[in-house]
N, C-alpha and C positions, 0 to 999 in steps of 0.2 A: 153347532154343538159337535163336540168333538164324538166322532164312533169308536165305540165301546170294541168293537173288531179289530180295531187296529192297534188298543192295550196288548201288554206282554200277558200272553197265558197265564192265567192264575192271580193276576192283580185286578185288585176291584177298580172301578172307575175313582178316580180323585174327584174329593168333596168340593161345593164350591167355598173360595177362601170367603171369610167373615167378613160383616159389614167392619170390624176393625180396621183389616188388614186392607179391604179395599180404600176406605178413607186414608189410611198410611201413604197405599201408591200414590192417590189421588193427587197430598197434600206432596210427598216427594216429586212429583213428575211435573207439581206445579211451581215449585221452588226449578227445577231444572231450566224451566221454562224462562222463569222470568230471570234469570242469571244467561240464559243466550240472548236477551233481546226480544222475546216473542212476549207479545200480552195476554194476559189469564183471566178468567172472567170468575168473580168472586160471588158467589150468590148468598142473600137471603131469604126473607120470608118475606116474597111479593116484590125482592128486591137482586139488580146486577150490575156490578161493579166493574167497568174494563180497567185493569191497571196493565201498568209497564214501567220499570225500572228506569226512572231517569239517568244513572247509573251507565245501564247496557244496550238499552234502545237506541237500533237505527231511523234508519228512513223507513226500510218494509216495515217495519213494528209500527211508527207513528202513522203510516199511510192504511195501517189495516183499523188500526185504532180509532183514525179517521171516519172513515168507511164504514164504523159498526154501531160508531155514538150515537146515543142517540139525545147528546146535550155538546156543549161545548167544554173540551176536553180543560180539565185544573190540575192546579202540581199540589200536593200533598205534601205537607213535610212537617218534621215537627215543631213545636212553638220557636223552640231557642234558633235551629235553622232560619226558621223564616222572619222572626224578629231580627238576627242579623241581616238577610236581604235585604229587610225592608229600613234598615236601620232605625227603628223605633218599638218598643214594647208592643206584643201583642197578644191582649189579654183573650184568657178563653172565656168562650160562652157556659161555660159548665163546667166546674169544678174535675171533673173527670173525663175532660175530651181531651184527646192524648195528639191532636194534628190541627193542623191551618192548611186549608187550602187559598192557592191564589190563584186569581185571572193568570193565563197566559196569552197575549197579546202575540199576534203572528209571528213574530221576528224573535220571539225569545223561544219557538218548538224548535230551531235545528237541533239536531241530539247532541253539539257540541255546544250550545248555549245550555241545553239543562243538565248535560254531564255538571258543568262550571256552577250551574243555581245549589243543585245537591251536593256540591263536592267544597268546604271551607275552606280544604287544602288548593284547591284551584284560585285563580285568579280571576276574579267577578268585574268585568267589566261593563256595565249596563249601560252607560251611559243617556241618553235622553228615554231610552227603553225602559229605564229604571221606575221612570214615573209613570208610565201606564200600568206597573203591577199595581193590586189592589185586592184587598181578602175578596174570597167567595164563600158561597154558601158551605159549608162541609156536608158532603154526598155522603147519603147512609153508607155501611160498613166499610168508610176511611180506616177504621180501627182494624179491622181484620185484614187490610188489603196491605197499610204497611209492619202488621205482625207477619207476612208470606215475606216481606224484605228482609226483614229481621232473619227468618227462619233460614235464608239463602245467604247469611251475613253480608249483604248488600248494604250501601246508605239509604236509611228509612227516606228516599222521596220518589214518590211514585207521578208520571201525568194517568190521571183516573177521569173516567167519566163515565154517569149511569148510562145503562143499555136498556129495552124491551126484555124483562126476564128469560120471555119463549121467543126472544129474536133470533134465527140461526147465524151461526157462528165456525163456519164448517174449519177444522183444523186448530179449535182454539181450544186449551183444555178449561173446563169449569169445576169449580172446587168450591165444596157451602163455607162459609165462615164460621159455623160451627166446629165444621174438621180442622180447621186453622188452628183453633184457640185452642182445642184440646190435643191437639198435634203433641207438643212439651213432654205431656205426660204418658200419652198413650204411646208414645217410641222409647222413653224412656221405662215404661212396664213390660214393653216387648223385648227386652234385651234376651239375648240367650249365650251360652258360651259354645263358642263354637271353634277354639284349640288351643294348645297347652304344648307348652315343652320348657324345660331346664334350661336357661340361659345363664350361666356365671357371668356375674357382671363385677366389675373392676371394685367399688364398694362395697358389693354384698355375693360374693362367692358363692351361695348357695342359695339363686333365685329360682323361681318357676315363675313363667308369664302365663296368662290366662285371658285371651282375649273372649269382646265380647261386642255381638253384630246386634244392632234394631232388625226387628221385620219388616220397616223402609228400604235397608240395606245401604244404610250409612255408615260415616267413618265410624270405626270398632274404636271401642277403650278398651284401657288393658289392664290387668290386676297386675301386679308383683310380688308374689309371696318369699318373705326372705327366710330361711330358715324351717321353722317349726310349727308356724301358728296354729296348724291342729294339735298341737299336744296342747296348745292353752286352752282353744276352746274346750276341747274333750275334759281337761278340769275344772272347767266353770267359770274360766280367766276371761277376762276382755284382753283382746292381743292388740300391743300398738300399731295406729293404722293415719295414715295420711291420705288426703285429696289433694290431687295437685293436676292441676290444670297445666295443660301441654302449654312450652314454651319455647318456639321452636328457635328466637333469638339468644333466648337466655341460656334454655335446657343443650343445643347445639351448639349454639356460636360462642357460648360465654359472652354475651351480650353485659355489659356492666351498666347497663340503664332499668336494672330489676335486680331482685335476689333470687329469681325463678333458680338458676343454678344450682346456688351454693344449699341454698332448700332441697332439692331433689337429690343431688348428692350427699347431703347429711343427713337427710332424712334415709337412706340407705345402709349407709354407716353404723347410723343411731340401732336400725333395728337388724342389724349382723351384730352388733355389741353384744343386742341384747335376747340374741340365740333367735327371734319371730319377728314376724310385722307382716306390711300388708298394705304396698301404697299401692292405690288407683287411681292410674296415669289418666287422664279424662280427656275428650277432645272438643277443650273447651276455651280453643287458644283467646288471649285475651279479656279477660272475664265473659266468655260467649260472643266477641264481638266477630273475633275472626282475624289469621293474620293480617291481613289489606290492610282492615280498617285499625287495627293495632299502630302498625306503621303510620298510618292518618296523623291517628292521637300523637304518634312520637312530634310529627312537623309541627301539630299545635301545642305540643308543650315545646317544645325549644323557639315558640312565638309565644311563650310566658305561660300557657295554662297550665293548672295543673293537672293528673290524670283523670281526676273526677271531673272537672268540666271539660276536657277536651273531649271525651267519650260523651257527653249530655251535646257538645258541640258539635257531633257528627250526628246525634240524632239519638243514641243510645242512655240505657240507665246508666248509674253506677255499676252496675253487677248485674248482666244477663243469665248468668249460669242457673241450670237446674241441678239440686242439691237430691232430684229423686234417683236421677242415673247414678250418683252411686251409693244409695241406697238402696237400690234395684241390686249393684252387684252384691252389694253385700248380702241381700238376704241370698241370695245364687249361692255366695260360698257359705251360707250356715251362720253366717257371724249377727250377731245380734245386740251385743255389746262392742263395744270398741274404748279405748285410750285414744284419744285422738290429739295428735301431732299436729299442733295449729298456732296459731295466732289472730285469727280471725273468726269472731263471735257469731257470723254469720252462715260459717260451717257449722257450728254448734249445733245454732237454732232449727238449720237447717233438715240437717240428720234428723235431731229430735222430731220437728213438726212430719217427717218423714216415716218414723217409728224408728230410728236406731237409738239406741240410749246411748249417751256417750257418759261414760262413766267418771273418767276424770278425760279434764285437757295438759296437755303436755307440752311447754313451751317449743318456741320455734323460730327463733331468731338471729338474725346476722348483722354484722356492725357494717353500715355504712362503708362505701368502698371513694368515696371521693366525688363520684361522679350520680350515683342513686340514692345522694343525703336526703336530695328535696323529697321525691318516690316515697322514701321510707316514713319519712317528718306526714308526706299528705294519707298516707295510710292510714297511721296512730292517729291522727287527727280530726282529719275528716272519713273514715272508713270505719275508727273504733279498734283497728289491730292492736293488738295487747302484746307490744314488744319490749315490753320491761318487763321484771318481774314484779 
């Protein structure tokens, strides 16, 4: 314990931080972990999980994983992954069991054979190996062990195997799968704003940014208040307000395989026209999946899929993002109504089920540029975006 003697005169001793904030570290030191290659051990009630990122795991990962199991170690992945491996449908046991695990047969643990099982974008060549996979049992909290892959946008396949709960484990971090699941929400309530300055920006001349850090101490999102938008609030106005998920190909590069761009830019435009706004830049690159696995999906759609299954074919939903983070900023800046600048029904809902009213929606759309026809046609179509009027 730290002596109170060696405090600055006149400061109290610091409190200890909250069972929150310590499950926050927990869950963030455990995502760390499993993004260098080290295995994390996921406990529940009477139950321990060794997982490792098939992804980033070496040889010391799989040789400590080895060494701590106390079964023999299975790969985890999700249905549509593992049905591809195995080349045949594989139905679940339970309406609501969200993984498959399979036998791993010796000659398939190098870390560059399970890089290639979790990766669609790789080149799987299993050959006589192929036929020794075979499902296994699915080891209690599967589910929580690849939401910590999710959380570290990795691809969802972990090699997992149960441990002795009170087995030691000297250097391995442990984290309950209760702080997992509830991770989403509780980083996203934790937001605080933590700095501001004037930035005139090429569209909207009279910006202010406002960022805003988790008490994890992850990437910060940003507000961009154009103009006024407290003279609306202060009258009772809903000020127009967009969510726009960072786009570092579109929003940077002009990337022409999205309308992330011309969205961000108009949507700035739109609200210098109209004297206010209020867009919150989210760091939410690829519907939550993460640049990497972004770029995955681009290789699997230019091999025919389209956005929505190429993201279900790396492991992911349609839409990972949480709609609380920026409904978190918004209550920060006061705002409670909003206009919201969208085209996607699921912002709506979102806000709402969130407590932001959104008052009216505000069209948001851009015409095809030659090359993101298909993009736009699988949105409306399969996603629901409302880009007609």
């Amino acid at each position: 314990m730290r002596n109170s003697a060696f405090l600055p005169s006149g400061h109290p001793a610091p409190r200890p931080p909250s069972a929150e904030i310590l499950a926050l570290r927990a869950v963030h030191r455990a995502i760390s972990d499993l993004r260098r290659g080290t295995p994390v051990i996921v406990e529940g009630e009477g139950d321990a999980l060794l997982v490792a990122a098939a992804e980033t795991v070496g040889a010391q990962g799989l040789a400590e994983l080895a060494a701590l199991a106390g079964t023999v170690p299975v790969l985890l992945l999700s249905p549509v992954r593992a049905s591809a491996i195995l080349q045949r449908p594989v139905p679940l046991n339970a309406p609501d069991e969200g993984a498959i695990a399979l036998r791993l047969p010796s000659g398939l643990t190098a870390p560059e054979r399970l890089r290639a099982l979790a990766d669609p974008t790789a080149e799987l060549l299993l050959g006589a190996e192929g036929h020794a996979l075979e499902r296994a049992p699915l080891p209690a909290l599967a589910a929580a062990g690849l939401s910590l892959a999710k959380l570290g946008r990795l691809l969802p396949a972990l090699v997992a195997a149960q441990m002795p709960p009170t087995a030691p484990a000297e250097g391995l971090l442990r984290v309950s799968a209760a702080e997992l699941l509830a991770y989403p929400a509780s980083v996203a309530t934790s937001l605080r704003r933590v700095g501001e300055a004037r930035v005139p920006l090429e569209d909207s001349p009279e910006t202010r940014i406002i960022a805003f850090r988790a008490a994890d101490g992850g990437i910060e999102h940003l507000a961009m208040l154009v103009g006024d938008p407290e003279s609306v609030l202060a009258q009772g106005g809903a000020p127009l307000v967009r969510l726009h998920s960072e786009c570092f190909t579109g929003d940077l590069l002009g990337s022409l395989r999205c309308d992330c761009g011309p969205q961000l830019k108009g949507a700035l435009r739109r609200m210098a026209e109209d004297g206010a706004g209020i867009l919150l830049y989210l760091a939410q690159e690829g519907r939550g999946i993460g640049l990497v696995n972004k770029l995955r999906a681009y290789t699997l759609q230019d091999q025919g899929l389209d956005t929505l299954d190429a993201n279900r074919a790396l492991g992911y939903g349609a839409d990972e993002r949480n709609f609380l983070v920026a409904a978190t900023m918004l209550r920060l800046l006061d705002v409670p109504r909003v206009r919201l600048l969208t085209n996607n029904p699921d912002k709506i809902s979102g806000l709402a089920a969130c407590g932001i009213e959104v008052a009216t929606r505000e069209q948001h759309a851009y015409a095809g540029n030659g090359v993101n026809d298909r993009y736009l046609a699988t949105k409306a179509e399969r996603f629901g975006h409302m880009l007609e009027e």
